[in-house]
C-alpha positions as CSV (number, residue, x, y, z in Angstrom):
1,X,-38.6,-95.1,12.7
2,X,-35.0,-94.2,12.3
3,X,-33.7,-93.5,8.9
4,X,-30.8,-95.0,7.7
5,X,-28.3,-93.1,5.3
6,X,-28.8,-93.5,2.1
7,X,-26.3,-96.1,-0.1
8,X,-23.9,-94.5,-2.2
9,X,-25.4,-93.3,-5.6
10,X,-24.0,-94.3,-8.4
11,X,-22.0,-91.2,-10.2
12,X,-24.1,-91.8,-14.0
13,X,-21.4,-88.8,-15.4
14,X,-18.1,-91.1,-15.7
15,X,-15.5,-89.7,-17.8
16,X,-12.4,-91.7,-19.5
17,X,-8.9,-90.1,-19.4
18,X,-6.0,-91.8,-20.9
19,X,-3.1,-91.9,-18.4
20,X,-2.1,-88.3,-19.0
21,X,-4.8,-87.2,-15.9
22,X,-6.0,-83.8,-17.4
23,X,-5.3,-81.2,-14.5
24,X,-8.0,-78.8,-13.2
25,X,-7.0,-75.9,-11.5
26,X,-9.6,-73.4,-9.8
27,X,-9.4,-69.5,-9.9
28,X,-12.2,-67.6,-7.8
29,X,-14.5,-70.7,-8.3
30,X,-14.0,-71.0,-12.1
31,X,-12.2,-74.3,-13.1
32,X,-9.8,-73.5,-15.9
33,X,-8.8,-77.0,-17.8
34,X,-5.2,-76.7,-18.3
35,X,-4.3,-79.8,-20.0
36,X,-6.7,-81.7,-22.6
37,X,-7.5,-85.0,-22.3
38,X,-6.6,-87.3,-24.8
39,X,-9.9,-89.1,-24.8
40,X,-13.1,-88.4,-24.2
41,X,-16.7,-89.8,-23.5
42,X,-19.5,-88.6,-23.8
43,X,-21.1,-87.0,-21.1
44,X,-24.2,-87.3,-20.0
45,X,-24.6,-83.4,-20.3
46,X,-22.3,-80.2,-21.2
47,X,-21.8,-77.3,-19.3
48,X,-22.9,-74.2,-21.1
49,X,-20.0,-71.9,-19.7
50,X,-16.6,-71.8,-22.3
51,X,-13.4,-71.6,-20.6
52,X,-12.5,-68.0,-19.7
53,X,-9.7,-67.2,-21.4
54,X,-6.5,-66.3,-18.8
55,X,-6.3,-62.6,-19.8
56,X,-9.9,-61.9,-18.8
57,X,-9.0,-63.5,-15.3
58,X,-5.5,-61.9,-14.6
59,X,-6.1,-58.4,-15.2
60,X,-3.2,-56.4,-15.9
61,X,-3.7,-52.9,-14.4
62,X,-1.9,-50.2,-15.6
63,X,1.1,-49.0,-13.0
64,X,1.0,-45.7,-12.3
65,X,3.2,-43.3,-13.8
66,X,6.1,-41.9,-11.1
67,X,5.8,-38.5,-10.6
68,X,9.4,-37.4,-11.8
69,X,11.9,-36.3,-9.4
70,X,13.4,-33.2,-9.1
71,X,16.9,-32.8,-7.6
72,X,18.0,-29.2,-6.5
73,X,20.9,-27.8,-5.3
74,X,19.4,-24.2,-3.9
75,X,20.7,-23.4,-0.5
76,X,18.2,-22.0,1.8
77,X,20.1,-18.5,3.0
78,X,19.8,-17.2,6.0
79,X,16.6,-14.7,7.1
80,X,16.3,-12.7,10.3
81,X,13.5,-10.5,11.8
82,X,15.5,-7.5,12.8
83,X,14.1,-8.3,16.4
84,X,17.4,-8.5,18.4
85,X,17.5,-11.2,21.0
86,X,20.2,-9.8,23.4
87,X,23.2,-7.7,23.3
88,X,26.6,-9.2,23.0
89,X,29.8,-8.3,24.4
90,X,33.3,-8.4,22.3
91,X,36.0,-10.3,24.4
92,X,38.6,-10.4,21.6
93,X,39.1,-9.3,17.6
94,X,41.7,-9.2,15.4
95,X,44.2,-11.1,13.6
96,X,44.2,-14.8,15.3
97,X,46.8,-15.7,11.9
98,X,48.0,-14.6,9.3
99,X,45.0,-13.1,6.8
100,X,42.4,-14.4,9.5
101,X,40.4,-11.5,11.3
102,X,38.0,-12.9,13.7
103,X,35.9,-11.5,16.5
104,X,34.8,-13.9,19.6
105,X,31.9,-12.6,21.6
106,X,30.1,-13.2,24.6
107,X,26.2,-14.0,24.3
108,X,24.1,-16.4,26.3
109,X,20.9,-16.6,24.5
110,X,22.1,-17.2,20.9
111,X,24.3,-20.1,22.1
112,X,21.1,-22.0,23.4
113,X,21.1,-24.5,20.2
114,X,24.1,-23.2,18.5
115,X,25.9,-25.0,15.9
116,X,29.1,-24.5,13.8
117,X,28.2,-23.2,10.5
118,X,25.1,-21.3,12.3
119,X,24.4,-17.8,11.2
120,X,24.0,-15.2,13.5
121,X,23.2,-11.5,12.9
122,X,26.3,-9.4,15.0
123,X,25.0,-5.6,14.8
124,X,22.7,-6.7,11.4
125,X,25.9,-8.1,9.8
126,X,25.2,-12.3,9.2
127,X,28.5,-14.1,10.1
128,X,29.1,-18.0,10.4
129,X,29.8,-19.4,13.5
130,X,33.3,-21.0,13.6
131,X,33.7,-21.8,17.0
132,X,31.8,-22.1,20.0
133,X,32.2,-22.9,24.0
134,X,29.0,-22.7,25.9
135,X,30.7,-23.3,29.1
136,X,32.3,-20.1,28.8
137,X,29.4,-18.7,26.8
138,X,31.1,-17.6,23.6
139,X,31.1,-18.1,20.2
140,X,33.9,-16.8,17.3
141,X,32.8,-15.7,14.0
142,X,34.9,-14.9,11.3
143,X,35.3,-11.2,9.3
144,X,36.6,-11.2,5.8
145,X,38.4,-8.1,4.1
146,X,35.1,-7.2,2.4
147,X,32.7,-7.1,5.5
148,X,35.4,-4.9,7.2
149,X,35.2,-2.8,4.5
150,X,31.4,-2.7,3.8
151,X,30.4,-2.5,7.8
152,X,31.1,-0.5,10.5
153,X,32.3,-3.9,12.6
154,X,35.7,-2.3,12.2
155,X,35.1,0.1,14.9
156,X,34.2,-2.4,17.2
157,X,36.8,-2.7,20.3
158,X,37.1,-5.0,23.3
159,X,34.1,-4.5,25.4
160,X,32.0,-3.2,22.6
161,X,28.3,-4.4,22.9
162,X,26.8,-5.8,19.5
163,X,23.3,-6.6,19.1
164,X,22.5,-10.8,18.1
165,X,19.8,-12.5,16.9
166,X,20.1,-16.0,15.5
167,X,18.6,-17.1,11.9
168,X,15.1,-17.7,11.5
169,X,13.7,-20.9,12.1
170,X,10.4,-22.1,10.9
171,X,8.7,-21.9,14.2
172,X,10.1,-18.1,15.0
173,X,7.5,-15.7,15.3
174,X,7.7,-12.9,12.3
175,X,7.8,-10.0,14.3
176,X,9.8,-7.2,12.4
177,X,10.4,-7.6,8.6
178,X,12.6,-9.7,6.3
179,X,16.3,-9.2,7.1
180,X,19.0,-11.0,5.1
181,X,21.8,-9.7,7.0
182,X,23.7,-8.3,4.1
183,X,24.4,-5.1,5.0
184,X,24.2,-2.4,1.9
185,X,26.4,0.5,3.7
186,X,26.8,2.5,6.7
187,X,25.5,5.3,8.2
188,X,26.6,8.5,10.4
189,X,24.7,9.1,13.7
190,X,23.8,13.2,12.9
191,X,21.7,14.1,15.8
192,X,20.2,11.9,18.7
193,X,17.6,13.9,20.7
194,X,15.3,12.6,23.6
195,X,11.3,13.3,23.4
196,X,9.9,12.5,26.8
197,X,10.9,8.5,27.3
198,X,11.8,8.5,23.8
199,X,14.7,8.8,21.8
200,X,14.8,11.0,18.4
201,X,17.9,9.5,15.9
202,X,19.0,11.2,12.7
203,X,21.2,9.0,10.7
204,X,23.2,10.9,7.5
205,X,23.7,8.3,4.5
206,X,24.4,8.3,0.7
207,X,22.3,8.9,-1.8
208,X,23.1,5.7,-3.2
209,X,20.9,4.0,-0.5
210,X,18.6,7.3,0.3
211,X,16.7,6.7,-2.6
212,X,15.7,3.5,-1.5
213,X,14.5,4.6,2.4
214,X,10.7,6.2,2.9
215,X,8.6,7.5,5.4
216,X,7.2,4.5,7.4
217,X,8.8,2.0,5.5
218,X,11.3,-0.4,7.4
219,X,15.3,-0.3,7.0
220,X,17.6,-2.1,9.5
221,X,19.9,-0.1,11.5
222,X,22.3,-2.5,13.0
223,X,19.8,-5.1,12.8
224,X,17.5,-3.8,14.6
225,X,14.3,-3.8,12.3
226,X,13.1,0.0,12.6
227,X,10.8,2.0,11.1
228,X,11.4,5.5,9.4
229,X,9.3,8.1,10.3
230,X,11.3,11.3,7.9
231,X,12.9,11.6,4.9
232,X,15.3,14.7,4.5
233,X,16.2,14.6,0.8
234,X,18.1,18.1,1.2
235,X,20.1,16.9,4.2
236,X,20.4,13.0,2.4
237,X,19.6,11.9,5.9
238,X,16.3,10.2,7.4
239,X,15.0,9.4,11.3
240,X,13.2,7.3,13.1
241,X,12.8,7.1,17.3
242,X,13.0,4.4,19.9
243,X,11.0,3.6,22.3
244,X,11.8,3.1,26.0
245,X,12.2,-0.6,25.8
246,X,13.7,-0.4,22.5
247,X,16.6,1.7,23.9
248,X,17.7,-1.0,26.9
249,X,17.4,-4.0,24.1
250,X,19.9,-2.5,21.6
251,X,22.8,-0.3,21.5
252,X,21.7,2.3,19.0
253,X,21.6,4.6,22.7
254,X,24.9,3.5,23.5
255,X,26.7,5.3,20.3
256,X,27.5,8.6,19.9
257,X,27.2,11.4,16.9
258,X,29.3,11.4,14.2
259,X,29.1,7.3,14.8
260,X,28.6,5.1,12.4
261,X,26.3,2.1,11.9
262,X,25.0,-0.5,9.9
263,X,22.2,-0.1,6.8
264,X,19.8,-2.6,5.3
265,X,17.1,-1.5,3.3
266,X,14.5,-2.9,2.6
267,X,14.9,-5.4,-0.1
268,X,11.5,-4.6,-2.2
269,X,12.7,-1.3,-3.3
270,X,15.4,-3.1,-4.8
271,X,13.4,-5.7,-6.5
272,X,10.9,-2.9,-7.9
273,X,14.2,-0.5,-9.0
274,X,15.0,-3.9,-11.1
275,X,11.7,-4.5,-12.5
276,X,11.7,-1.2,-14.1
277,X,15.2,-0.5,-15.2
278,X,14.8,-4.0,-17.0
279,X,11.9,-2.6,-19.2
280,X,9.3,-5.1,-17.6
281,X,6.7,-2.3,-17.8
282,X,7.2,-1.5,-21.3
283,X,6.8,-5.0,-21.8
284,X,3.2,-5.3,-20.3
285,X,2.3,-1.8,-21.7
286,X,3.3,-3.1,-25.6
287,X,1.5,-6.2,-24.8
């Protein structure tokens, strides 16, 4: 027998408003009364649930505190391995204007990303690049009266190779030690003597910078990151010796005695001198 739907039940719970219709909103299933009625019946039964009240629904969550931002102004400076990546040749130098000494050179593999303001290391000495023409492979850097003086880029000439290498970059391999370019003083060739394939090199230098140079530690000698194998405190001179490869990558070979070239040492002896002049041991001893 087929049922039929049942009639319409009558709703028993019938409420009178007045003509202000009380407004019911619902929030995540709950229906908040906004508005009150201004007349009620009675109803047939009450709910037992009270009307939330709004701050328990819209929870206010604390915002997290900004981390505060710091705004520096340090330059990152220039760093280089003391691995040279070519030798150079000097096409010009000398006064392009008045008060303006500058030095173009010619280089290939230096000039592969180059950019004005770039820094390369020109025989260990960091210079700016100030010009550049890769179609003609060369680049200009500028001297000032204080490099002249502290270097040994004066006795540079047309023709005169120079060993480059380019700043380090973040992906460069570390493959000598820290070099900042900023050469501390020259040094005199005093004896260059071969050993088998090898090459024996006395340098003479101050003691101003002797003191800081020890066996096996690094210096730079024209940027070329070497290591020093004797210290000769009565002759205020120390050596090293290059290799065979070493020889046809830099032109150390190419000079001659009573030559000078380019120092660096290494900056931690100059860090440690600090500490200790500045009484930091004293310090940690009285503490």
């Amino acid at each position: 027998m087929a049922l039929s739907c049942p009639s319409t039940l009558p709703y028993r719970h019938h409420r009178k408003i007045s003509t202000t219709t009380a407004k019911l909103t619902s929030i995540s299933g709950i229906s908040v009364k906004l508005s009150s009625p201004q007349t009620h019946s009675k109803s047939a039964h009450h709910s037992s649930l009270k009307q939330p009240p709004l701050s328990s629904i819209f929870i206010k969550h604390p915002e997290k505190p900004h981390p505060p931002r710091f705004i520096t102004n340090n330059t990152i400076k220039s760093l280089f391995t003391g691995i040279v990546e070519e030798m150079g040749t000097v096409k010009q130098l000398g006064f392009d204007q008045d008060n303006s000494f500058t030095m173009k050179i010619q280089a290939t593999t230096v000039l592969e990303d180059v950019h004005l303001g770039d820094s390369i290391s020109v025989n260990g000495t960091c210079l700016t690049v100030t010009e550049f023409d890769t179609a003609s492979s060369e680049f200009s850097v500028g001297l000032s009266p204080e490099t002249l003086r502290k270097t040994s880029l004066i006795e540079l000439e047309t023709g005169s190779l120079v060993n480059l290498e380019r700043a380090l970059s973040p992906s460069t391999r570390m493959g000598g030690h820290f070099v900042q370019g900023h050469v501390d003083g020259t040094g005199v060739i005093a004896d260059m003597a071969p050993e088998g394939d090898s090459l024996w090199v006395k340098v003479k230098v101050g003691r101003e910078l002797l003191k800081y140079i020890v066996p096996k530690g690094f210096i730079a000698v024209d940027g070329a990151s070497l290591t020093v194998v004797d210290v000769f405190d009565e002759e205020s001179s120390f050596n090293f010796m290059l290799v065979a490869y070493t020889q046809q990558n830099v032109v150390i070979p190419l000079k001659k005695v009573g030559q000078k070239v380019n120092l660096e040492v290494d900056i931690l002896g100059k860090y440690v001198e600090r500490l200790l002049s500045s009484g930091f041991v004293d310090s940690i001893k009285s503490s």
